[in-house]
One Martini backbone bead per residue (centre of mass of N, CA, C, O) as a GRO file, in nm:
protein
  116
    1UNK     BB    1  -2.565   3.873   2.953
    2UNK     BB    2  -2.866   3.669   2.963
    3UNK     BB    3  -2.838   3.466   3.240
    4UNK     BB    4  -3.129   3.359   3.394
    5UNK     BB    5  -3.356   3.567   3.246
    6UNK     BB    6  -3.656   3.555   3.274
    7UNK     BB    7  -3.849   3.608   2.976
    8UNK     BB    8  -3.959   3.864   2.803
    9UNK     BB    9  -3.956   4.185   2.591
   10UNK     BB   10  -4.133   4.214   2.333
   11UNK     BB   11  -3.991   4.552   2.276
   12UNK     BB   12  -3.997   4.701   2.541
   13UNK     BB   13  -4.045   4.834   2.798
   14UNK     BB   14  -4.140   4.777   3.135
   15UNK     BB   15  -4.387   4.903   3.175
   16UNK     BB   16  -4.530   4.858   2.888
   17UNK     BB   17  -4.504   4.550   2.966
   18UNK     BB   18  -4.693   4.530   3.203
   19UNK     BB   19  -4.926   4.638   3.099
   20UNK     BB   20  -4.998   4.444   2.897
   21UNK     BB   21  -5.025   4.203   3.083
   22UNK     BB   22  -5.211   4.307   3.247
   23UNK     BB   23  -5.452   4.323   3.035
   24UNK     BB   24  -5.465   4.078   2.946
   25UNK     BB   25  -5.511   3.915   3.199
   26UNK     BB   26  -5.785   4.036   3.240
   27UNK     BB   27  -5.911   3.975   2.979
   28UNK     BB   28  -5.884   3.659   3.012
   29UNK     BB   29  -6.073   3.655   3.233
   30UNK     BB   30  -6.310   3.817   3.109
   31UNK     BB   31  -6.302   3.587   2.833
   32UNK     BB   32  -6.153   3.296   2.862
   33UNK     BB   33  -6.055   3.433   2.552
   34UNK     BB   34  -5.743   3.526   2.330
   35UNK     BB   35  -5.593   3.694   2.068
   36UNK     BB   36  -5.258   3.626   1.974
   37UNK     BB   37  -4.915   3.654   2.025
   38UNK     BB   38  -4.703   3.410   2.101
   39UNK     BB   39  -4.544   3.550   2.301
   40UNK     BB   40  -4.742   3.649   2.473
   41UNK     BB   41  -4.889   3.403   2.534
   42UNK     BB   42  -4.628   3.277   2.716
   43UNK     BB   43  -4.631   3.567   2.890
   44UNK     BB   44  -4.922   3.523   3.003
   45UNK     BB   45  -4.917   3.284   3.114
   46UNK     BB   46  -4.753   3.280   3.349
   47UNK     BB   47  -4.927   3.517   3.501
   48UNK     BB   48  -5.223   3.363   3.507
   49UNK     BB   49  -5.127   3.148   3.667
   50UNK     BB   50  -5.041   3.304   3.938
   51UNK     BB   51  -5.311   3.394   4.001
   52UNK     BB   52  -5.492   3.154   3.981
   53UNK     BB   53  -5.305   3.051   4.255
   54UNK     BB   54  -5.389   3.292   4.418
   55UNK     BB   55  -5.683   3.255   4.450
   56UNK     BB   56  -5.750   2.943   4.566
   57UNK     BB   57  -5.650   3.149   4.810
   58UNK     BB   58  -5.905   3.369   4.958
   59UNK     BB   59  -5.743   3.568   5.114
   60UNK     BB   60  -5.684   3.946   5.168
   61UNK     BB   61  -5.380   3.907   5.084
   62UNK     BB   62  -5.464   3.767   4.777
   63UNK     BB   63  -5.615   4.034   4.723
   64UNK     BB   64  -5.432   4.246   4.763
   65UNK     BB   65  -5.203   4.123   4.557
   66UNK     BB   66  -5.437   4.098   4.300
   67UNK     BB   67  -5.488   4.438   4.284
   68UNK     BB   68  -5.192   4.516   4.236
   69UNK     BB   69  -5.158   4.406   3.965
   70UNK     BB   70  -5.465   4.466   3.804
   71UNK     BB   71  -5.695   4.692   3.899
   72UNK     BB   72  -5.921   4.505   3.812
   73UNK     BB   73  -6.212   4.471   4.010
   74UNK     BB   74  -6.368   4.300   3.785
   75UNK     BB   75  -6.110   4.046   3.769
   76UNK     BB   76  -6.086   4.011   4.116
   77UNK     BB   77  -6.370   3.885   4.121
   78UNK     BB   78  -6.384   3.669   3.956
   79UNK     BB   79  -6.120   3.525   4.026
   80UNK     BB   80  -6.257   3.450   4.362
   81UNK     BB   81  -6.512   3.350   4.268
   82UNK     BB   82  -6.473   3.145   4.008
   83UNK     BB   83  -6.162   3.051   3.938
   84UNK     BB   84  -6.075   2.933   4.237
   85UNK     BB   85  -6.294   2.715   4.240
   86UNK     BB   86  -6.267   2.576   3.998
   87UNK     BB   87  -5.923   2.543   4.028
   88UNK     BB   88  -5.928   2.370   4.315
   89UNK     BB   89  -5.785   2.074   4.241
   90UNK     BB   90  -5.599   2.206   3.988
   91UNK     BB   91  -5.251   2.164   3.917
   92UNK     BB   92  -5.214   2.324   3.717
   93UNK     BB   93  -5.295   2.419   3.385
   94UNK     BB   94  -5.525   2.648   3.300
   95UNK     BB   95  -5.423   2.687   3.026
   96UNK     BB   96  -5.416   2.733   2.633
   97UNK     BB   97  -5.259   2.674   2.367
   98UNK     BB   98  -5.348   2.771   2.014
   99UNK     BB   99  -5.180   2.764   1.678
  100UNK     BB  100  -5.251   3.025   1.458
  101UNK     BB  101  -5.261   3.166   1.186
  102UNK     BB  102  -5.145   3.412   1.084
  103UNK     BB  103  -5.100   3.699   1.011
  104UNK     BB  104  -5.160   3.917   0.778
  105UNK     BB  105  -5.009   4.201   0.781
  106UNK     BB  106  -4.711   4.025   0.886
  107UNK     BB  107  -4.698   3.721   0.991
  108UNK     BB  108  -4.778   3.660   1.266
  109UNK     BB  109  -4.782   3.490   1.497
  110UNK     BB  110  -5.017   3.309   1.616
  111UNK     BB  111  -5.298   3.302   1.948
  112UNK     BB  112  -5.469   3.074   2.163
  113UNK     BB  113  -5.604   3.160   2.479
  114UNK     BB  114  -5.745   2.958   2.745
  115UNK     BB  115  -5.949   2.843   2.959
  116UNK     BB  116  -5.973   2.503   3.061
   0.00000   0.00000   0.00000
């Protein structure tokens, strides 16, 4: 039983799992809005939060932290220069997920992920 496991699983393996978020949250960072599927965006917001909120203190030790996490250097740099001053007030509830019409191809929930 997974009792207290939080995630999604999303179909893959743990590798191919950390890689696709690891790309979308670039991606987010990186056009502040992006069209994914629904369980994506939810487990997107998750690891998005955690990221610009350790942005907002904007230290050597908290951008190798966040240099770990994302390898793309000019993700880590629009974070710690634009986005972690930008929400450097606001207390969490960075992004905002709107519930977009199915796909054509197989009518998978989609989602827009937005930067408030």
């Amino acid at each position: 039983m997974r009792h207290e496991i939080g995630g999604r699983k999303l179909g893959r393996r743990t590798a191919h799992r950390e890689a696709l978020l690891q790309n979308l949250v670039a991606e987010l960072i990186d056009h502040e809005r992006i069209t994914t599927t629904e369980a994506k965006a939810k487990e997107l917001r998750r690891v998005a939060e955690r990221m610009i909120t350790t942005a907002k203190s904007p230290t050597l030790a908290h951008r190798r932290a966040a240099m770990s996490e994302l390898t793309n250097k000019d993700a880590v740099r629009k974070l710690f220069e634009e986005l972690g001053p930008r929400f450097a007030e606001r207390n969490g509830g960075y992004t905002r997920i709107v519930k977009l019409m199915p796909r054509q191809g197989d009518a998978a929930p989609m989602a827009l992920v937005e930067l408030v």
